[in-house]
SERO-4910 file (N, C-alpha, C, O; in steps of 0.05 Angstrom, whole numbers):
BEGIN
 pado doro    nc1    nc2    nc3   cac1   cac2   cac3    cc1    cc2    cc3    oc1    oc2    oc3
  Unk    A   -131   -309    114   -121   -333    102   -102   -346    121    -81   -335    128
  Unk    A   -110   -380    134    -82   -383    144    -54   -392    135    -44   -392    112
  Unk    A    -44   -398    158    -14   -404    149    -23   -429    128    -44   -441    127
  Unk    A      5   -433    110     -4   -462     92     18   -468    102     37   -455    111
  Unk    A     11   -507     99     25   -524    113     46   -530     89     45   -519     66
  Unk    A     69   -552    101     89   -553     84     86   -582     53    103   -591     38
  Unk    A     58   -587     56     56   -605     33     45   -574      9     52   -571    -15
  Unk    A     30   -558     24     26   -542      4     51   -532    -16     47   -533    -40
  Unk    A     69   -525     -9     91   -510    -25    113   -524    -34    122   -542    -21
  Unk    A    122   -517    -54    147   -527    -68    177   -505    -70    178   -488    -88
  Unk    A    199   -510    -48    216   -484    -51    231   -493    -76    234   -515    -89
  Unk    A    240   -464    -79    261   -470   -105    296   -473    -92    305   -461    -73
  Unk    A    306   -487   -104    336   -489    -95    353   -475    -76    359   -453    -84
  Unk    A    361   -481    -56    364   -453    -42    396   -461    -28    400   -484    -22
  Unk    A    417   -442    -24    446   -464    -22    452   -441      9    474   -440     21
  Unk    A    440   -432     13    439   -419     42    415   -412     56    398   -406     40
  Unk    A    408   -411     82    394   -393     97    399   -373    121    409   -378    143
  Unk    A    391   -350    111    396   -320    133    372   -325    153    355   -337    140
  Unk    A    364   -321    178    350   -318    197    344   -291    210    361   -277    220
  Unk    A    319   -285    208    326   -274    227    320   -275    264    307   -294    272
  Unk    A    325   -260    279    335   -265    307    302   -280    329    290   -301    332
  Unk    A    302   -244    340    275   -251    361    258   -259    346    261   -250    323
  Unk    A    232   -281    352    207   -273    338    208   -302    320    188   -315    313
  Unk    A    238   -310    314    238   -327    289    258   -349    300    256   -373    294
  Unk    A    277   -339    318    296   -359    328    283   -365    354    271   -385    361
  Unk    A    290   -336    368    279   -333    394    254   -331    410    245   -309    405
  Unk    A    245   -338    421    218   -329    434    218   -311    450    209   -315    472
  Unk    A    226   -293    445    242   -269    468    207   -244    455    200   -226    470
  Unk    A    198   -246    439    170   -232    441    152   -212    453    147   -188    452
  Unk    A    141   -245    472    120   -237    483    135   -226    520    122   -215    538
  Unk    A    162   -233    520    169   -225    547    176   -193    539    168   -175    554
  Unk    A    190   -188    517    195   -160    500    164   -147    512    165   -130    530
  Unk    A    140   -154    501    115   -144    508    113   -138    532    104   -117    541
  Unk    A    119   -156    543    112   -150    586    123   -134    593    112   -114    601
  Unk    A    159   -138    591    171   -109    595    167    -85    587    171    -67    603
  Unk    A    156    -78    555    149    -62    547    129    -43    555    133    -18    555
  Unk    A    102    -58    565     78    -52    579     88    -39    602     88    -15    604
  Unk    A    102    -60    626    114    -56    659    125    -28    659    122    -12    677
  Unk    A    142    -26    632    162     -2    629    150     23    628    155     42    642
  Unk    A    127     21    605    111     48    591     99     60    622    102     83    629
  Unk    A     84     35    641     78     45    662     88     60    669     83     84    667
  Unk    A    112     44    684    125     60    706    128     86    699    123    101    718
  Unk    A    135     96    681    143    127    661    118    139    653    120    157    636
  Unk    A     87    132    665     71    147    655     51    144    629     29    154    624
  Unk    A     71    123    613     48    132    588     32    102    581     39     81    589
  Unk    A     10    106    564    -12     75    566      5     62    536      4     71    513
  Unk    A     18     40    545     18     32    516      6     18    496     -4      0    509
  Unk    A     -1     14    469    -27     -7    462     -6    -19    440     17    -17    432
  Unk    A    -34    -35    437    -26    -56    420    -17    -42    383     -5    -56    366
  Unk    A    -21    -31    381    -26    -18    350     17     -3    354     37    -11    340
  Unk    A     17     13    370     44     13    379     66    -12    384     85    -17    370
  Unk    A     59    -22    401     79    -44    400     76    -60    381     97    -73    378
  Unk    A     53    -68    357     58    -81    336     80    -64    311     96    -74    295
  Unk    A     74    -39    314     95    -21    303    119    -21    310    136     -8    298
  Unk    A    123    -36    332    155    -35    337    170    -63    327    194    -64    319
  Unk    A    150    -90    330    167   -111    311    183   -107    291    175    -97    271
  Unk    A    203   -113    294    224   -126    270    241    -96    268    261    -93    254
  Unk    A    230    -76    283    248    -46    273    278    -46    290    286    -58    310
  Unk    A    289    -25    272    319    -14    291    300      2    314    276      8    317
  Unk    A    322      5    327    315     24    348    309     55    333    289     69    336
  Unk    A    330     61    318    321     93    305    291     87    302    277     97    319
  Unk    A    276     69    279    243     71    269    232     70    303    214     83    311
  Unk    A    245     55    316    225     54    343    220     75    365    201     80    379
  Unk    A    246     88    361    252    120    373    228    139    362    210    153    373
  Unk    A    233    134    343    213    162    320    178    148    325    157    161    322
  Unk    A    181    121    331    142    117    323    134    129    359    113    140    362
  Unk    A    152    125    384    155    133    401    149    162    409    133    173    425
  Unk    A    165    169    396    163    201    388    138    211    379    125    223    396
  Unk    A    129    208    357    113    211    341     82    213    350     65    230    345
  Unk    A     82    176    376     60    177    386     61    186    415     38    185    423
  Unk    A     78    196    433     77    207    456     93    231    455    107    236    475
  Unk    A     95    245    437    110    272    437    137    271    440    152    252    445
  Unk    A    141    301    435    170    301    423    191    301    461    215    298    462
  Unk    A    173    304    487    189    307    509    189    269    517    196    262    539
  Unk    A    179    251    496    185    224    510    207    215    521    223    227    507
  Unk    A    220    202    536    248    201    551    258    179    532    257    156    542
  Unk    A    266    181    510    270    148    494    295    139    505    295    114    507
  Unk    A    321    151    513    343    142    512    334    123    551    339     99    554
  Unk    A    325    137    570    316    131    596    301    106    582    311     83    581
  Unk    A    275    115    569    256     89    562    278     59    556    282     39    569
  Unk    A    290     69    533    302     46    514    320     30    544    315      7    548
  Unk    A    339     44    562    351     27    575    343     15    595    357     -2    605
  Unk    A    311     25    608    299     13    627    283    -15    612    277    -33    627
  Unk    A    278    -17    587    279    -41    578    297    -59    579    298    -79    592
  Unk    A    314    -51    564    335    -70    555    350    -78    586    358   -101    590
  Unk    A    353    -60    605    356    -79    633    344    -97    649    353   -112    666
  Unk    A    308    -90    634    291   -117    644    288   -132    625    269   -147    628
  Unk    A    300   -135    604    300   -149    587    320   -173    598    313   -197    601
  Unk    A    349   -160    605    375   -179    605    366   -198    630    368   -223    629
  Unk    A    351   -177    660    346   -189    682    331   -215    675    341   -236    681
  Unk    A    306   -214    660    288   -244    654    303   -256    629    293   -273    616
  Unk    A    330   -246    624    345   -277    597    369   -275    612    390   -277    600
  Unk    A    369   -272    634    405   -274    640    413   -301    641    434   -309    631
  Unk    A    394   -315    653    393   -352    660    393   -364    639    411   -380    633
  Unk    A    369   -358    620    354   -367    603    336   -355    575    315   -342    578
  Unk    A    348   -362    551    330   -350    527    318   -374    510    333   -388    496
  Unk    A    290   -378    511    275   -385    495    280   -391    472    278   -372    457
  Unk    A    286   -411    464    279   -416    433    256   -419    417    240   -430    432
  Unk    A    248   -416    401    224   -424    381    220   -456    372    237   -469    360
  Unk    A    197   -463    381    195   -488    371    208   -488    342    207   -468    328
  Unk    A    224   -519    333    227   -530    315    258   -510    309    260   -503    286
  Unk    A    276   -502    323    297   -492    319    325   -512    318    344   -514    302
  Unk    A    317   -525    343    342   -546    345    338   -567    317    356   -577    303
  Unk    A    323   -569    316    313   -595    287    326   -581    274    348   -589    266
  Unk    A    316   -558    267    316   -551    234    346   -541    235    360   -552    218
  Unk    A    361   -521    256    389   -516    250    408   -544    247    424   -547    229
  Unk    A    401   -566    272    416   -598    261    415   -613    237    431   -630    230
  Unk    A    387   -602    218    381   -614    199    405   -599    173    419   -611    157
  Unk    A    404   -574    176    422   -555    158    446   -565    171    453   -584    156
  Unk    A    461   -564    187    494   -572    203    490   -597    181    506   -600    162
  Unk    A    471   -612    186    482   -643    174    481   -642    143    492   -659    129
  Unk    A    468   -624    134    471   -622    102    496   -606     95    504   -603     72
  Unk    A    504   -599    108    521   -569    106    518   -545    100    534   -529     91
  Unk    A    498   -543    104    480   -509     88    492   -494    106    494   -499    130
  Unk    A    503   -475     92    515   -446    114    490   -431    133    468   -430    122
  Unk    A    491   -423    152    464   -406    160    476   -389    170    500   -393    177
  Unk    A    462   -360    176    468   -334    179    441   -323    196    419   -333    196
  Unk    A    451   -299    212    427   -288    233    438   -258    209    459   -254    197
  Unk    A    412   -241    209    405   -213    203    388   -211    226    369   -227    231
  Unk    A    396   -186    246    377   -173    260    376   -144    264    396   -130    265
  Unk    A    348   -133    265    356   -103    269    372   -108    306    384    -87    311
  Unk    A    373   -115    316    376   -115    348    411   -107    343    427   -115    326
  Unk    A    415    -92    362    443    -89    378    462    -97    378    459   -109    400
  Unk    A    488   -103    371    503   -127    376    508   -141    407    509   -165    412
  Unk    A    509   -124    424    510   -132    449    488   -146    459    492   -163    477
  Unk    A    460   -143    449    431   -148    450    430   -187    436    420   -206    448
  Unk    A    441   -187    414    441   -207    389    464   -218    402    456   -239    412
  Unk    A    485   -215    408    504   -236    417    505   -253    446    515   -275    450
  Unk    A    494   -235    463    490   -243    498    463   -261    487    467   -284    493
  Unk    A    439   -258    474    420   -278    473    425   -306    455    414   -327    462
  Unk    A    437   -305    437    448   -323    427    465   -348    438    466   -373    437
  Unk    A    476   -327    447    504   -349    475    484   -351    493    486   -375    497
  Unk    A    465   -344    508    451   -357    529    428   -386    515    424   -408    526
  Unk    A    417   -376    492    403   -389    489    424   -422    472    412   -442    463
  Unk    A    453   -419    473    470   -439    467    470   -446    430    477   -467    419
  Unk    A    459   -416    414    470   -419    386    481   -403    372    476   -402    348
  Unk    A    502   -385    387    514   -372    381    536   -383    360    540   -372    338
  Unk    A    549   -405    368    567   -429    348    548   -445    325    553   -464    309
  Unk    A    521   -428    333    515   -448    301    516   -440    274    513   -454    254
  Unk    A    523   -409    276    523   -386    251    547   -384    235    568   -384    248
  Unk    A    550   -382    213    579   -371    197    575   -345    201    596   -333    203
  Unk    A    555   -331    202    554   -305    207    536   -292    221    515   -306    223
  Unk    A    534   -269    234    513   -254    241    517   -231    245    536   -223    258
  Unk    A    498   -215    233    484   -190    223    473   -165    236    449   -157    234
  Unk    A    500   -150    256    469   -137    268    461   -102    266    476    -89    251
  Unk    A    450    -96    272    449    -63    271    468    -56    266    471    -49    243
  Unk    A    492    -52    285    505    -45    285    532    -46    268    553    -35    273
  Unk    A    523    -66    243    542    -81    217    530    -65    194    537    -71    172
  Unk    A    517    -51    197    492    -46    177    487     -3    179    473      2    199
  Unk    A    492     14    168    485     39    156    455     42    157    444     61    168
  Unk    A    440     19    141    412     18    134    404     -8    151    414    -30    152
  Unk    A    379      3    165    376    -26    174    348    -35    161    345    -26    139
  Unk    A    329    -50    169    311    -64    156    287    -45    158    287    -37    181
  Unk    A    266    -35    143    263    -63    114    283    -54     88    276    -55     65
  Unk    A    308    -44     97    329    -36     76    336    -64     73    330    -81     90
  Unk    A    351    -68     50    355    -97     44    392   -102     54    404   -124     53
  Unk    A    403    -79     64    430    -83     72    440   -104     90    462   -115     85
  Unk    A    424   -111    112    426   -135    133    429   -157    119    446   -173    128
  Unk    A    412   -167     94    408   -181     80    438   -192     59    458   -206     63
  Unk    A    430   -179     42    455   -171     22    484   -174     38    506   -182     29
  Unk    A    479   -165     68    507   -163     75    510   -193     93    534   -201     93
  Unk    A    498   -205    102    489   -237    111    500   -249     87    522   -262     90
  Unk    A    487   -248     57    502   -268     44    519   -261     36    528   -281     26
  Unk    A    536   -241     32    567   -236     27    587   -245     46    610   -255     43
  Unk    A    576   -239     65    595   -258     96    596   -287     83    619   -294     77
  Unk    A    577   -306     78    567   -328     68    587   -339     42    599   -359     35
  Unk    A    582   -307     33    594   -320      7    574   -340    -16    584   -358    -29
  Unk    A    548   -335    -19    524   -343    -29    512   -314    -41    512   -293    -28
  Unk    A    502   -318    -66    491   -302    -77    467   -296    -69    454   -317    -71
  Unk    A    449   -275    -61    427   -271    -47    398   -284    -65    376   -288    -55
  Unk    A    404   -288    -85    381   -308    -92    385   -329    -92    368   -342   -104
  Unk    A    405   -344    -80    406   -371    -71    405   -380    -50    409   -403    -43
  Unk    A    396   -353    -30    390   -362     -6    358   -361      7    342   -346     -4
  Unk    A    353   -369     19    327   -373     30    324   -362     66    334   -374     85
  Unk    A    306   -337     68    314   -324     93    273   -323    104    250   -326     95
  Unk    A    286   -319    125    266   -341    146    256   -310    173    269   -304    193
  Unk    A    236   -300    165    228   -286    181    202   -283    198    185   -298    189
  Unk    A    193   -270    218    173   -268    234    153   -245    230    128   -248    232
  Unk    A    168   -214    223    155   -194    213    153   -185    193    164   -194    173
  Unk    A    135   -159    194    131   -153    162    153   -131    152    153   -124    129
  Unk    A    179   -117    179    195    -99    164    212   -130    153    221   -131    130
  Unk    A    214   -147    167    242   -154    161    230   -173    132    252   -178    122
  Unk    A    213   -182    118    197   -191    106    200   -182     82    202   -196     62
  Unk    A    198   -145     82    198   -128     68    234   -130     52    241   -134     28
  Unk    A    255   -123     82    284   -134     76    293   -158     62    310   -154     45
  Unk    A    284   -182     64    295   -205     54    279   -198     22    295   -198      3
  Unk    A    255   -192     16    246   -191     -7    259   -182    -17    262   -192    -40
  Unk    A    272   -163    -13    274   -126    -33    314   -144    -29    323   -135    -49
  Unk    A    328   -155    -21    345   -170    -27    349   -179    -41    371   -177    -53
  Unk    A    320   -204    -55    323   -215    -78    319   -248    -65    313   -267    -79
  Unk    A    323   -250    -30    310   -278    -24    287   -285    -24    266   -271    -24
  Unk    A    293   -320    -26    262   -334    -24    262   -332      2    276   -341     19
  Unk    A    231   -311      3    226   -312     34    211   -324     51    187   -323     44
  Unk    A    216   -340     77    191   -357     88    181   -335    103    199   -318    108
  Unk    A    154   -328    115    149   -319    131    130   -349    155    113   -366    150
  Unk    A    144   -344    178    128   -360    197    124   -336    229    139   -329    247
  Unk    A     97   -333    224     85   -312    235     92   -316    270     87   -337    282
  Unk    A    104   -295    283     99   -295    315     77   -279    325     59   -291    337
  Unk    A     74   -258    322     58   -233    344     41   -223    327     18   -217    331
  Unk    A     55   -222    306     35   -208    276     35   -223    248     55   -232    236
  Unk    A      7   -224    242     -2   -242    216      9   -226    199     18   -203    202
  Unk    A      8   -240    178     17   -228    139     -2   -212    135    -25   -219    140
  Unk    A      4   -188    126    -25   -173    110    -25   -187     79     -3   -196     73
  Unk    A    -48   -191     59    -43   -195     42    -12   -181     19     -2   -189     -1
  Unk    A     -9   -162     35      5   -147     19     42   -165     19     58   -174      3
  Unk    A     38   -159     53     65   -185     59     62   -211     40     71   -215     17
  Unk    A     48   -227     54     33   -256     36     51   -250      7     66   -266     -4
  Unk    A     44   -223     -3     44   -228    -33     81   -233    -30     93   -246    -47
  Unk    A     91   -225    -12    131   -218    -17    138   -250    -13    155   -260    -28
  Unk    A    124   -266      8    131   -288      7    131   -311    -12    117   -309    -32
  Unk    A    144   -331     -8    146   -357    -22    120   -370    -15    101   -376    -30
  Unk    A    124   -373     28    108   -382     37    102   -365     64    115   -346     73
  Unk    A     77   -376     76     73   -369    115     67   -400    115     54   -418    103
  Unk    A     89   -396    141     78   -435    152     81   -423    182     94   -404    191
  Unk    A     62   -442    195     53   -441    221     85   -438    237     88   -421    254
  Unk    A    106   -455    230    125   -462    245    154   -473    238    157   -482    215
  Unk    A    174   -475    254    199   -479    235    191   -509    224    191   -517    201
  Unk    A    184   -521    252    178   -551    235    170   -554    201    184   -561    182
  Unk    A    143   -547    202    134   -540    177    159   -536    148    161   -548    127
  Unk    A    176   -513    161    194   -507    147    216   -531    143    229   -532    122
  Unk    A    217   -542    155    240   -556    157    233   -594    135    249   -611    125
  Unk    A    203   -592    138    194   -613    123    189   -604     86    191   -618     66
  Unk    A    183   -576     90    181   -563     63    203   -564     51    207   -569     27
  Unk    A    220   -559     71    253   -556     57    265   -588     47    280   -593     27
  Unk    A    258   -601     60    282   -631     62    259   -655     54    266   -677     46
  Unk    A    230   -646     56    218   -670     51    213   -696     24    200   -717     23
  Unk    A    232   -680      2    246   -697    -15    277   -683    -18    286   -661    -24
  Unk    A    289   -713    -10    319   -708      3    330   -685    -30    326   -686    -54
  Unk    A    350   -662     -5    366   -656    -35    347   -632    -57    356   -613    -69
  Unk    A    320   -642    -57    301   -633    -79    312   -600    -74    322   -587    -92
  Unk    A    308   -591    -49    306   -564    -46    337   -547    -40    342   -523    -37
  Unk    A    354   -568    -41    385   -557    -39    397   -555    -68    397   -573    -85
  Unk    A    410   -518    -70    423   -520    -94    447   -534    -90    457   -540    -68
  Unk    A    458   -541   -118    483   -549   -118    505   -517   -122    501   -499   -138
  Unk    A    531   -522    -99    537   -498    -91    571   -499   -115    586   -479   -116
***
């Protein structure tokens, strides 16, 4: 089934939105993938696609263990994990990708006044250096990361703890994700959730947690505002 566009759907009132990070803000993805592949090489092991789709949207612990799990218990994860994340910083040190329809839709919220919030399973050191490079680090009242969080996603704590920073009750917020853990998190919260797909489609099962899947933030951003007000609660 594909994405539906934004005449299809009608949101319900919503007086915040949580985000979350890579995948949905960032386009940081498919370079995540290259490194990932370049990395597994160099260390020996073949990596596939069925794996790295298992690693979207997770903490590092779920990513450690599917690691584990599928290359045995002698995999080098702590070696693995930082030979990424240094070719990671090397290709965003300059520069991090945004997601089409980001600058719109965060200017569109600034000018309504809607609070917005980042939830990510990622790092804080990981979530705050890409943010500030990619120049929206000052657009958040809050952000959310692993390392704020006991439980991370698809636990609903990232969530829950996004709108308490906020100060918005979690069903009045509307949270905006790319995968199916974090999908799972905003649901089991109690938000209206968008899903707008990067690397991996909705299974029906996701589909069912959502409000909506739209191709893109744009999309979102016309669903949301395309009768002024209609879709903003009064706070």
């Amino acid at each position: 089934m594909p994405a539906m566009n934004a005449s299809d759907i009608a949101l319900k009132p919503f007086a915040a939105v949580v985000f979350d990070m890579d995948g949905t803000l960032l386009d940081t993805e498919l370079v995540f993938k290259e490194v990932l592949w370049d990395v597994s090489r160099d260390f020996g092991f073949t990596m596939t696609d069925d794996i790295h789709l298992g690693m979207i949207g997770t903490s590092h612990e779920a990513t450690r263990a599917l690691l584990v799990e599928s290359y045995g218990v002698s995999f080098p994860y702590e070696l693995f994990d930082a030979e990424c994340r240094r070719l990671m910083h090397g290709r965003m040190a300059d520069a991090v990708p945004v997601k089409s329809g980001v600058t719109e839709l965060l200017g569109e919220l600034a000018g309504r006044r809607i609070p917005i919030a980042v939830a990510t399973s990622s790092r804080s050191a990981h979530a705050l250096g890409h943010l500030g490079t990619a120049g929206l680090l000052d657009k958040f009242s809050a952000i959310v990361t692993r390392d704020d969080v006991a439980n991370p996603k698809p636990h609903p704590e990232p969530y829950l703890l996004a709108s308490g920073r906020l100060g918005v009750a979690p069903g009045d917020c509307l949270a905006v994700e790319d995968s199916h853990t974090g999908v799972r998190a905003a649901h089991a919260a109690g938000m209206q959730t968008i899903m707008v797909p990067d690397l991996m489609p909705p299974s029906e099962a996701i589909r069912a947690l959502c409000a909506a899947v739209l191709p893109s933030l744009h999309e979102l951003r016309s669903a949301a505002f395309a009768a002024p007000a209609a879709a903003v609660a009064q706070r």
